[in-house]
N, C-alpha and C positions, 0 to 999 in steps of 0.2 A: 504494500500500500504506500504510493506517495502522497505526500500533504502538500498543498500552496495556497494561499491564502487571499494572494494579489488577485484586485481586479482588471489589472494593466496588461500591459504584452511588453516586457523589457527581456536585456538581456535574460536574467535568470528563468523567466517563464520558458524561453527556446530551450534552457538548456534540459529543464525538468522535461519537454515532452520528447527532446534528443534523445535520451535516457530512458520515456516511456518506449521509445520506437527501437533501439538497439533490444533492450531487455526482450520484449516481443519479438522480436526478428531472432534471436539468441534460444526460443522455448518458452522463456519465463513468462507466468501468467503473475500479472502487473494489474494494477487500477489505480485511481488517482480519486484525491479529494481537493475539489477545489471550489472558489466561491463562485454560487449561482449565480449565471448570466455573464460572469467575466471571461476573457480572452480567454484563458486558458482551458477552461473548460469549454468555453464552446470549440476550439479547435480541437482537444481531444475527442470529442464526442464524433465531431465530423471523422475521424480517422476509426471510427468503431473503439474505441475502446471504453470498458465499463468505470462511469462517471459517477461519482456521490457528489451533488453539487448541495454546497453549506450556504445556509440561508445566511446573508451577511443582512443581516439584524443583529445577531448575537453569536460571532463567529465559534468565539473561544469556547460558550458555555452550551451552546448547542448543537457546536462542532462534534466538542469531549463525548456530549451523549448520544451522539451520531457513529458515533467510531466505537463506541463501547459497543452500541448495538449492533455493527458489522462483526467483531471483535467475538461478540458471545456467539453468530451465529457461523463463523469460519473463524481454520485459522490462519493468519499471517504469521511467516517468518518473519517479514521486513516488515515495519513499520521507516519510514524515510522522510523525516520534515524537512521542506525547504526554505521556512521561511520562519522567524519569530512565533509568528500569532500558529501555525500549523503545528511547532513544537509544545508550543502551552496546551494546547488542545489533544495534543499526543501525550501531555505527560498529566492532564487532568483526568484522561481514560484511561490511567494507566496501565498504556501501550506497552510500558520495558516493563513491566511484569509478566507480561504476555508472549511477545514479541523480540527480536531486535529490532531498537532503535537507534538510529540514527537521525543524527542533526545536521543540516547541510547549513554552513556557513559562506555568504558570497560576499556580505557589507565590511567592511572598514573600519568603521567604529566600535572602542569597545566594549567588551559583554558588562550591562549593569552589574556593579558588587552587590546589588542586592540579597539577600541570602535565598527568597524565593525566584528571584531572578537564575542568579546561579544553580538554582539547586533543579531547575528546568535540562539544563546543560549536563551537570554532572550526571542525571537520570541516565542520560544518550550514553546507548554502550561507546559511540563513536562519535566524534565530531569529523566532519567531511570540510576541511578548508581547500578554497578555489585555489589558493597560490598561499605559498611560505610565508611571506608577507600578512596574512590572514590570518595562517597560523598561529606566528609568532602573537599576531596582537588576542586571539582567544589565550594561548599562552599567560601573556601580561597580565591577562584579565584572570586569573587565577585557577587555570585550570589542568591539570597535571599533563604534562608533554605526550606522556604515553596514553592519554586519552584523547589525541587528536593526531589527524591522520592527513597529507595533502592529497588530495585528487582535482588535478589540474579539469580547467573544462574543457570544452574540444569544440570543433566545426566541421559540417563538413570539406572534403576537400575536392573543389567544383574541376571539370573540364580547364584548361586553358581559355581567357575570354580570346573569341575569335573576330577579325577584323569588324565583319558582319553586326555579331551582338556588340563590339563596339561604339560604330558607326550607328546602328538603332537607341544604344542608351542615350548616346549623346544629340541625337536627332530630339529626343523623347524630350531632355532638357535643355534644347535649342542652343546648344553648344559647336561650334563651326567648326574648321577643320585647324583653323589656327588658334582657335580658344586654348588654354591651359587651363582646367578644370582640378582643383582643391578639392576637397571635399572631408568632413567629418559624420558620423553617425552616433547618435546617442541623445537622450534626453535633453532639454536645454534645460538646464541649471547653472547657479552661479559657480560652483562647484567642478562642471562639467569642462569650463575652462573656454567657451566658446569664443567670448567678448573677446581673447590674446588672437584670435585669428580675423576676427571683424579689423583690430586694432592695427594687426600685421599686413593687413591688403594695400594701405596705401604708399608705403614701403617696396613693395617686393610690385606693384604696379609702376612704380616710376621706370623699373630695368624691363617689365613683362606687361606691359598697359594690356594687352589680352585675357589677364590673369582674371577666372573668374572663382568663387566660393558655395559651394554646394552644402547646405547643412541641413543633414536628413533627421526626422525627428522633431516633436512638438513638445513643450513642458511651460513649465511659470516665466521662465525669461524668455520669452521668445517677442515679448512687445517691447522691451527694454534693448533685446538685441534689433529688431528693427530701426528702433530710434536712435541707435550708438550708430548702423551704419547709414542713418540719415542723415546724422552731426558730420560724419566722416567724410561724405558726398562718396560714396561707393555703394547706396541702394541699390544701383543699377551694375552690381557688380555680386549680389549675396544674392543667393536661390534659396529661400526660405519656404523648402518643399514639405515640411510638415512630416507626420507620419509616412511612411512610403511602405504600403502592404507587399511589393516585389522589390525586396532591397537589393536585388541583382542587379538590377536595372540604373544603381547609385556606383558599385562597385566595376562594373560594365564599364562605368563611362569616366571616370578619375586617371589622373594622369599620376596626381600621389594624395596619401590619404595622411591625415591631421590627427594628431588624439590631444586633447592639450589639457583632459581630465589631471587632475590632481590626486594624488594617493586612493588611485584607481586599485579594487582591489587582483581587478586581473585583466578584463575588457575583452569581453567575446566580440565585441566591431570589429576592433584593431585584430583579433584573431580570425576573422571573415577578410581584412582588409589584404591580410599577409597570405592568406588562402588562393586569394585572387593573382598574387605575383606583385603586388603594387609595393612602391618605395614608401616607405614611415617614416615620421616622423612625430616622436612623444615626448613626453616628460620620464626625467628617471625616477619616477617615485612611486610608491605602493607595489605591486605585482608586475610591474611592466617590464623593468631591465629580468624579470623571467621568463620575458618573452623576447627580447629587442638588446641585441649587443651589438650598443654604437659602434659605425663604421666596419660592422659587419652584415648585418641583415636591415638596416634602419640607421636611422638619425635619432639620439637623445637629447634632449636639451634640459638645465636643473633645473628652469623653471618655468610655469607656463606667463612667459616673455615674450611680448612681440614681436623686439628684433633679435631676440634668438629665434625665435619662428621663422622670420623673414630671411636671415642668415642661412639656415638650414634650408630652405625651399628654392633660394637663390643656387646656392650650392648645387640643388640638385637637377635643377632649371639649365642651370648651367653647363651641368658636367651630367650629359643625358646615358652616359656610356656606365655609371656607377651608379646612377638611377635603377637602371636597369640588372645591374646586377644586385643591387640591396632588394629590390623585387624577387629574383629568382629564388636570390637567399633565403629571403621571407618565406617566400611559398614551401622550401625545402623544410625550414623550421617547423611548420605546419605538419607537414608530412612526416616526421621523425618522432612529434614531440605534443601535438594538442589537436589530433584528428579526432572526430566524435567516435568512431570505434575504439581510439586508443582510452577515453575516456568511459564508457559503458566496459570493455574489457576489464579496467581497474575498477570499476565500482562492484562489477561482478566479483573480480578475484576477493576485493576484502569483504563484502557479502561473505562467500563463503568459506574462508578465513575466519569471519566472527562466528559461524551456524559450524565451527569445526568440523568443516565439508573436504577442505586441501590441509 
């Protein structure tokens, strides 16, 4: 049984239904708990698989007696929370009595000292951290080392983009043949870093006046970031595409891709961006430099800086021949180290590792 609780479609939703789709492709009979009517569950359901959808009224407390009731009438091995409020509700039915539980860890910030906080956590036979980084900060948070385990996330790993779907994405976003096409993916938050790429266009336009900015993804700043690049006079230079339901269609058409999040705890974009073969450029902080070894797969910069942005973008504007190979590289990383098989493979091996199965 996995738990999620979100009503949104962000990274970690993709990654819980990756995960529903490997496990079932693998044998494993799998179901999910998620909240009624939100993304994730209506996408699951669309793919047939059986859905307990939690009345988000009262997620926690009529979640807990939602899951106790499946809980008394089958059994689960795995119990699998992926999110906060899905673990409270996993440990109010006491699921690790039952069960293995597991706690999947994707956020940044640390876990409340609270003692019923904590004591949510320490219930979980395992904690599941996206990247080291994660890790270490549940670690901080007071929780003994050897009750926490990394399992990087994954994506899949697409065809080569060919001239054709090229040529169509960037048709799609009315981008020419001489355009230079930027682009970032991810929620707009001030957090998310976006405003250092608004700030960075008029800069890295004075050498590239072509140079346009793609920023896929809708959130609370996104009337703020219109108005920064009104102030800027580059509106007519930022594609403020909103959600985009085919984010193929974003990565298709980028010539390199931005991450300018901040103590990101791992960023499945940027792990789609590097999928695709495209040159990075990020920030060295939270989980990223475990995915991106400056001037070898990617561009780092310490901080999300403009004209360290601008610097980096230049550089790679410039020098199209190491572009192109920090692409390959990317794509190779992907492939050796964060493909969604390779990620369902390891969630299976410590499954059954903890059910003393191997």
């Amino acid at each position: 049984m996995h738990i999620d609780t979100r009503p949104d479609w962000r990274g970690g939703q993709n990654q819980v239904l990756l995960t529903l789709r490997g496990l079932k492709t693998r044998g494993h009979a799998v179901e999910l708990m998620a909240l009624a009517g939100g993304a994730l569950e209506r996408r699951a359901r669309e793919e047939g698989f059986r859905v307990h959808g939690i009345a988000a009224s009262s997620v926690r407390w009529r979640g807990s007696a939602q899951l106790g009731q499946l809980m008394h009438e089958r059994e689960y091995e795995i119990v699998h929370a992926h999110d906060p409020h899905g673990l409270t509700l996993a440990w109010l039915a006491r699921a690790h009595r039952r069960s293995v539980l597991i706690a999947q860890r994707r956020v940044a910030n640390p876990l409340s000292r609270g003692p019923l906080a904590l004591a949510r956590y320490r219930a979980a036979r395992r904690i599941f951290a996206v990247s080291k980084f994660i890790a270490d900060s549940v670690i901080d948070s007071g929780i003994a080392g050897n009750h926490v385990e990394v399992v990087y996330e994954g994506v899949p790993l697409p065809a080569r983009t060919t001239v054709g779907q090229r040529a169509s994405a960037r048709e799609h976003w009315k981008a020419g043949d001489a355009d230079i096409l930027l682009g970032c993916v991810g929620y707009l938050l001030p957090e998310k870093g976006q405003r250092a790429l608004i700030q960075a266009l008029p800069s890295i336009q004075k050498d590239y006046p072509r140079c346009r900015l793609l920023l896929a993804g809708d959130g609370p700043s996104r009337a703020t970031l219109e108005k920064l690049a009104r102030d800027l006079n580059v509106s007519h230079s930022v594609i403020f595409a909103g959600f985009v339901e085919h984010i193929e269609n974003v990565y298709h058409a980028l010539d390199i891709f931005l991450f300018p999040s901040l103590a990101e705890p791992l960023g499945t974009s940027m792990l789609a961006a590097m999928s695709y073969g495209l040159p990075v450029v990020g920030v060295a902080s939270g989980g990223v430099p475990e995915m991106v070894s400056s001037g070898k797969n990617g561009l780092l910069v310490l901080t999300p800086d403009p004209d360290a942005f601008a610097a980096c973008i230049k550089r790679l504007l410039h020098n199209r021949e190491e572009a192109r190979a920090f692409g390959d590289a990317a794509r190779t990383t992907i492939e050796q180290k964060f493909t969604d098989d390779r990620m369902v493979d390891a969630t299976i091996n410590k499954y059954e590792a903890l059910l003393g199965k191997i």
